[in-house]
N, C-alpha and C positions, 0 to 999 in steps of 0.2 A: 723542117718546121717553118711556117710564117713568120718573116722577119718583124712584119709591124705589129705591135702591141697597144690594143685599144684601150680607153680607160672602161668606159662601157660598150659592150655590143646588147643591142636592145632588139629583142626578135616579135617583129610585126610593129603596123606604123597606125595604129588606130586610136582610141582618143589617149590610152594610157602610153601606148608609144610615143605618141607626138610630144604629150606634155611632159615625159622623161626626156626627149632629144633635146627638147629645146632648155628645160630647164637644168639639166647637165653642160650643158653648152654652156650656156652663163654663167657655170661654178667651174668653166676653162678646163672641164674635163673631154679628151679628144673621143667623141658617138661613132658609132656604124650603129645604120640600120640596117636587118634582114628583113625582108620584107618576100612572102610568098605571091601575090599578086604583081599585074602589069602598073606602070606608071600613066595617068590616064590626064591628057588633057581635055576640055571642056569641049571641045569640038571634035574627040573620040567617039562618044559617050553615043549609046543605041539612041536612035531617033524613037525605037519603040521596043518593046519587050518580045518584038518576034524577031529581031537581028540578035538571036541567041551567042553568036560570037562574040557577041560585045555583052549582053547581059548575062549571062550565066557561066561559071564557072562548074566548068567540067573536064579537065582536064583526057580521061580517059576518050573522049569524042574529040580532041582540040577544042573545047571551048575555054576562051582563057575571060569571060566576062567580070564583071563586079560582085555579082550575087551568088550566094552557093547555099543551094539547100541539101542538106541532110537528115537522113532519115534512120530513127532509133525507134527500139523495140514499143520505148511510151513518149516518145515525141518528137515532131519534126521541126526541123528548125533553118531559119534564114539567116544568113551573115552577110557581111562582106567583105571583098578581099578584093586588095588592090593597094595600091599609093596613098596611104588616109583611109585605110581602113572603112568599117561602117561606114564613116562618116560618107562616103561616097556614094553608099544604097538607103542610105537611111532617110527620115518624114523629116529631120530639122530640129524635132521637136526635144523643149529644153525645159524639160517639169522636174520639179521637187518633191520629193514625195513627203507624207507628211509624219507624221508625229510618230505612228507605231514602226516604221522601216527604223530606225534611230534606237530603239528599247527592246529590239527582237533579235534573233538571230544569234551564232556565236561569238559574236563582235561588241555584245549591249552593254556586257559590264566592264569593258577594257577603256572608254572614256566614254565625256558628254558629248556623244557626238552630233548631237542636233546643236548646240554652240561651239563645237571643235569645227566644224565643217564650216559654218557659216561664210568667212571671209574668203573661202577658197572657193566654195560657189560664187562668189561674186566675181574672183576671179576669174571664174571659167566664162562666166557669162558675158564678161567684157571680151576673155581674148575670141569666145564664138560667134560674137556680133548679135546677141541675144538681143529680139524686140519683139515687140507684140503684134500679132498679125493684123495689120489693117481693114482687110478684106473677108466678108462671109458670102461666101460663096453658096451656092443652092443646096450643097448637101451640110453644109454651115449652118443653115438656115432654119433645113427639118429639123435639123439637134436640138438648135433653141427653141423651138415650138412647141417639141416631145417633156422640154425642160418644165416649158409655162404650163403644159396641157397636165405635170405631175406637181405644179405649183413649187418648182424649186428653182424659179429662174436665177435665184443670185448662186446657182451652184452650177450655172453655163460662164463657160469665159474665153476667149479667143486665145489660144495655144503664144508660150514666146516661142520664138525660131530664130536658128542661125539661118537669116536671109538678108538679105541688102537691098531694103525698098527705096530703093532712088526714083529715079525718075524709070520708066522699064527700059530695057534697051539701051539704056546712056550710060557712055562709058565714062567712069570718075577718076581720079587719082586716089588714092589707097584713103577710104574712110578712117580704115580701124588705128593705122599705131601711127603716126604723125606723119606718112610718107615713104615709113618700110615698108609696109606690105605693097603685094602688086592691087594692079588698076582693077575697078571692079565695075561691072554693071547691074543696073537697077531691075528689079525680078518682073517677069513679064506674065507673070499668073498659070504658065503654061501648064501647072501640073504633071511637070515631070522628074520632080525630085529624087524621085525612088529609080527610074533608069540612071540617074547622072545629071545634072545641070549642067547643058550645054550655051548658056547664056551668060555663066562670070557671073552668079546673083546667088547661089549657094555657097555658106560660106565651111566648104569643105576644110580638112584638115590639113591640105598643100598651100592654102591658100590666110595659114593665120602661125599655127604652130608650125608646121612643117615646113613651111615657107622662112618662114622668121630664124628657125633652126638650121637649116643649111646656108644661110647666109651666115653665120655666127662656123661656118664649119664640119658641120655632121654631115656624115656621107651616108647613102642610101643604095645598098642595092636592091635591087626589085629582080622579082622573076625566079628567087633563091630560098628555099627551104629548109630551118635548121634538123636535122634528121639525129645528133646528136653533141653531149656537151660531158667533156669531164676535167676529173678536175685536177691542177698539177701545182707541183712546187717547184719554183723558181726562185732562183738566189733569197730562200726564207723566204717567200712571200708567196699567198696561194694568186694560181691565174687557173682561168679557164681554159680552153679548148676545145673551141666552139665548130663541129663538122656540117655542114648544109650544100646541097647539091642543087643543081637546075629543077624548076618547077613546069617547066613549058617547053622543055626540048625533048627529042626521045632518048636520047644518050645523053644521061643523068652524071654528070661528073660532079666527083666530090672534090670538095676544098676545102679546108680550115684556115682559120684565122684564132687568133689568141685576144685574149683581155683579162683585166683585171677582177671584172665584174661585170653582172650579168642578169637584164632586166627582161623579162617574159613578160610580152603585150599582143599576144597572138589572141587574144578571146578565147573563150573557152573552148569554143573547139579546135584552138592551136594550141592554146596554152595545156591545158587537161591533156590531151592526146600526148604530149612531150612529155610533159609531167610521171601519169603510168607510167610510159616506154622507159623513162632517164630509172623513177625510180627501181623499177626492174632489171636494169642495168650497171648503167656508171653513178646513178648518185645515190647511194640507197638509205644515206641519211636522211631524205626526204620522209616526211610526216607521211604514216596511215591512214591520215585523212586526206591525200590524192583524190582528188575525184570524187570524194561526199559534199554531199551540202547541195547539189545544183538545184537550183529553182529555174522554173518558169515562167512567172508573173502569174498566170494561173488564165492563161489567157485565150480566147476565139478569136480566129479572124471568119469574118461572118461577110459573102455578098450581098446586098441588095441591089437587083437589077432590075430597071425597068424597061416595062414595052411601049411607054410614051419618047420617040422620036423627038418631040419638041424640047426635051430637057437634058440636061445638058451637066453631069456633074465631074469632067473633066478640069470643068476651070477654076484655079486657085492653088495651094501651096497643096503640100503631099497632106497633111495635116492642121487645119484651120482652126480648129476649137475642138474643146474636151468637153464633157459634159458627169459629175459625180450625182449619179442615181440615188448615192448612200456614201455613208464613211470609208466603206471596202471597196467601190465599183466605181470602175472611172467607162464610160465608153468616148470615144474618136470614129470620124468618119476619115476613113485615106480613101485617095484618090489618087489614080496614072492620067498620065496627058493623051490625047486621042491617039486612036488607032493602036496603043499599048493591048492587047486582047488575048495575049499567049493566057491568061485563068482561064478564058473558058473551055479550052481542052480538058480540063479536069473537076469541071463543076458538076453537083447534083445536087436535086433539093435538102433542104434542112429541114430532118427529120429524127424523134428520139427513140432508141428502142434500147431494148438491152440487151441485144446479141445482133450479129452481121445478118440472120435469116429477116428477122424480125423488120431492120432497118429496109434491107431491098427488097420486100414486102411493101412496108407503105410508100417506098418509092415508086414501088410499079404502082401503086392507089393511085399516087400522086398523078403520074402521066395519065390514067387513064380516066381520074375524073376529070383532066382538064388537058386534053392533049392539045388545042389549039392556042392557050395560052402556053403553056409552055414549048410550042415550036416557036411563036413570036420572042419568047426572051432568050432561046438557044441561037435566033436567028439575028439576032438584032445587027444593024449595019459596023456600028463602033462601040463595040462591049464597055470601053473607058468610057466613053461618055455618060451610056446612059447605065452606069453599075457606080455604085461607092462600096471601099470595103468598110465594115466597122467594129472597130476593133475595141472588142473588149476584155478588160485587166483588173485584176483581184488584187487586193491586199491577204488573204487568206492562202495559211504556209501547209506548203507538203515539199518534202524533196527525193529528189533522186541522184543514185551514185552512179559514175560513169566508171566501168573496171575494163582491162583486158582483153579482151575477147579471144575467138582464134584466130581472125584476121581483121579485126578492127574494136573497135570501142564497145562496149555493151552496157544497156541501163537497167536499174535497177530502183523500184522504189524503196526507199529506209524507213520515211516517216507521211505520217498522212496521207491522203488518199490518194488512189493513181489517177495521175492527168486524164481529164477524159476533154471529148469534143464535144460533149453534150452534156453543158451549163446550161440547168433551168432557166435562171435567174438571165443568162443572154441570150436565149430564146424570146422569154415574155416581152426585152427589154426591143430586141429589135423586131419583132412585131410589132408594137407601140412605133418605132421610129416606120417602116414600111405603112401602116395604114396613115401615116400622114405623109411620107410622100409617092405611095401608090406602087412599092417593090415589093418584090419576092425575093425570099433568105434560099441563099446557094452557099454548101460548103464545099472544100475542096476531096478530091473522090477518098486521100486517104483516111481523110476523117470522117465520110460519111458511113465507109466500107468498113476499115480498120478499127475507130475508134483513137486512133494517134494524133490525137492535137496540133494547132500549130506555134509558132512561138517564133518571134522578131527580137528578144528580151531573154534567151538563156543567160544564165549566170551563176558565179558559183563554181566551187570545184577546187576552189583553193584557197580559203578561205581564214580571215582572222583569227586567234584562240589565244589563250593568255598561256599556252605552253606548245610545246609539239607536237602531244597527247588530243588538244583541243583543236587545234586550226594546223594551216599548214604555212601561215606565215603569221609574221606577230602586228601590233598594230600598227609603226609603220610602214607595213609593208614589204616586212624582212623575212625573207625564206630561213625558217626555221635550219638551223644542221649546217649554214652556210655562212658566210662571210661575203659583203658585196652581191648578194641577189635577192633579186625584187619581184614582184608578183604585181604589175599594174595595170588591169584591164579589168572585162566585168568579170573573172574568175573570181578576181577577190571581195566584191560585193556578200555581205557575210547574212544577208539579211534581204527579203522579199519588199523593194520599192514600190511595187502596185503601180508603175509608171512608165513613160520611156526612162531608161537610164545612162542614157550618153553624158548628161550634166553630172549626175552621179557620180559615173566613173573616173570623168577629169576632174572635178574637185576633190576625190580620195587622192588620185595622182598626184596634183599640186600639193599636196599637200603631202603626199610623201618623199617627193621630190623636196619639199626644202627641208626633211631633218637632214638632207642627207648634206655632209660639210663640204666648204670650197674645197677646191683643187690647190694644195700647198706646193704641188713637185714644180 
């Protein structure tokens, strides 16, 4: 047996992890973190999206990168993994959703939580260096036009972000906590957020929470996978038994270590994937509702790529401004830094049909009414440059359960309609943005073929309920059936944000982190 006894071991370091390390740490409880991804300094990080090593996570080819996509029977989806989690691949971007995320979902009648939340957003947004993006950039620019040209300009606004606009390139002493945190540099527009900020201007999850947390004592290992957890009595008192093995070696040794308690912050697709497997196994007091509930955001990532050379929409944050069409529809223009071009391996025109024949029909129209402009934008020099993606995201709820399978995860829709890739409404929407600044809509091939959606914003799967019957943990964020375990990531998001959710997720954290009581022993 493992000699050392943790107060908590917390599995994955992403915004619900960080802000459980750190904030256990302060109540002099002794953290490990498990962490499935590499440890990633700021001058690791891909120079572009075709050093696949460094960006993509693929274990089975050796790629040990930041990004990992996954693909389910109704939708595919982006994460990230690594040292900070998301926060590593992610736009920055630090929005609030509004009024109906708060009144929806299985979570609506268990508190106020549009005034329960509030102070612990503010915390989140001080410890992420939250400010408002200074800079509108060209595909910035078309948004607010498309904004003025629908007469809704006061419903364009420039995105807040974890970013550190100093001066670019100049190195500071620690802005954010009075001289703990480390040195930081001022953002250089580069547009490369979503590979990794290689500049010290991203104000990633190593570099506030997780930074601040292992100086306070929390240990980290990275590269380690928890693969299983049960659960034991010791002198009267329940501990866990936490088993995880190497994630990046080919001889996977297993190891255990013990704790008291026990915080799941892997995102949904660590968290959920454990979840089944434990409940199927060692923990089977775990709630029926494993793996219901997942939402999407309801979302399109949609390219616009142009064949004008001269323009240039590389430059600026990963996400500059949002733009709300309506009460339900937020669209964002993202944007990679040059030379990032690995999308267009898998891009096809944006087209609607109701069956796969139908679809690759009016694609073949497509090429052949216009096969010279479409070799100009298949050929373009620097795909980053002249493409923005634009992403658009719903308030409007349907979900799906993740169960089982016979060798991995499978989905299933419960309620509302199934995810599809083919949104009217972001269609019409990003035509409108394209005839002002002169693109063509490309999606990517499994959405144009398949119909499988994409989605930056899973969530869901383990979720609030006022018993164990309804949710699979309760409101604050206590795993129902257990003693000392926590469900902190966007699994527990009980309810459709229609937004990014990074802000979301660490102000639920913060705030279930502090019911939990000092450290007496």
């Amino acid at each position: 047996m493992p000699e050392t006894i943790y107060d908590y071991v917390i599995i994955g370091s992403g915004f619900g992890g960080a802000v459980s390390a750190l904030r256990l740490s302060e109540k002099d409880y002794k953290v490990l973190i498990i962490e499935k991804g590499k440890r990633y300094n700021s001058n690791d990080f891909p120079t572009t999206n075709w050093q696949l090593k460094k960006w993509l996570w693929l274990p089975s080819f050796r790629l040990f990168g930041i990004m990992k996509m996954t693909f389910f029977q109704h939708i595919g989806v982006l994460s990230g993994v690594g040292v900070g989690g998301g926060s590593l691949v992610y736009a920055n971007t630090l929005a609030q959703p509004k009024q109906a995320f708060y009144q929806s979902g299985s979570w609506a009648k268990l508190a106020d939580w549009e005034n329960e939340l509030k102070p612990y957003y503010e915390t989140a947004s001080v410890m992420l260096g939250a400010a408002l993006n200074p800079n509108l950039e060209l595909g910035d620019q078309y948004l607010k036009k498309l904004a003025a040209k629908q007469k809704r300009e006061a419903h364009f606004e420039p995105t807040k972000v974890s970013v550190f606009f100093g001066e670019p390139d100049i190195t500071v002493s620690d802005p954010y906590f009075g001289g703990k945190g480390p040195e930081r540099a001022g953002c250089n527009q580069c547009g490369g957020c979503m590979t990794g900020c290689r500049y010290n201007a991203k104000n990633t999850l190593d570099k506030n929470y997780l930074y601040l947390a292992e100086k306070n004592g929390v240990e980290i290992l990275a590269e380690q996978e928890v693969i299983d957890i049960t659960e034991k009595n010791a002198d009267g008192a329940n501990q866990y038994e936490i088993t995880y093995r190497d994630s990046t070696k080919f001889l996977k040794r297993k190891k255990k270590v013990n704790a008291k308690g026990v915080v799941f912050a892997g995102g949904v697709l660590g968290t959920v994937k454990l979840l089944v497997k434990l409940k199927n196994s060692s923990l089977h007091k775990l709630s029926d509702k494993v793996g219901h509930d997942v939402r999407t955001n309801n979302e399109g990532l949609i390219f616009s790529v142009s064949a004008n050379k001269e323009k240039d929409f590389s430059k600026g944050i990963a996400i500059g401004s949002i733009y709300h069409p309506n009460e339900n529809t937020h669209l964002e223009p993202v944007r990679y830094a040059k030379g990032s071009g690995f999308w267009r391996l898998g891009m096809l025109p944006f087209v609607i049909g109701s069956n796969t024949f139908i679809r690759l029909l009016k694609i073949m129209m497509e090429f052949l009414k216009k096969p010279l402009m479409y070799f100009k934008l298949y050929t373009v020099k620097d795909f980053a440059r002249q493409s923005i993606v634009l992403l658009f995201m719903q308030h409007i709820d349907s979900t799906l359960s993740l169960n089982k399978g016979l060798f991995r995860l499978k989905s299933k829709v419960t309620s509302g309609q199934k995810p599809t890739a083919f949104i009217p409404e972001a269609k019409a929407i990003v035509e409108q943005y394209n005839s002002i600044s002169g693109g063509k809509s490309f999606v990517y091939v499994s959405e144009s073929i398949f119909n499988i959606p994409s989605t930056a914003h899973i969530l869901g799967g383990a979720v609030m309920g006022e018993n164990i019957h309804e949710g699979v943990i309760d409101k604050d964020n206590k795993v129902f059936g257990y003693s000392n375990m926590y469900v902190c990531d966007g699994s527990s998001i009980s309810a459709n944000p229609g937004v990014n959710p990074s802000l979301t997720i660490t102000a639920i954290s913060e705030r279930a982190m502090s019911k939990v009581p000092q450290n007496k022993n």
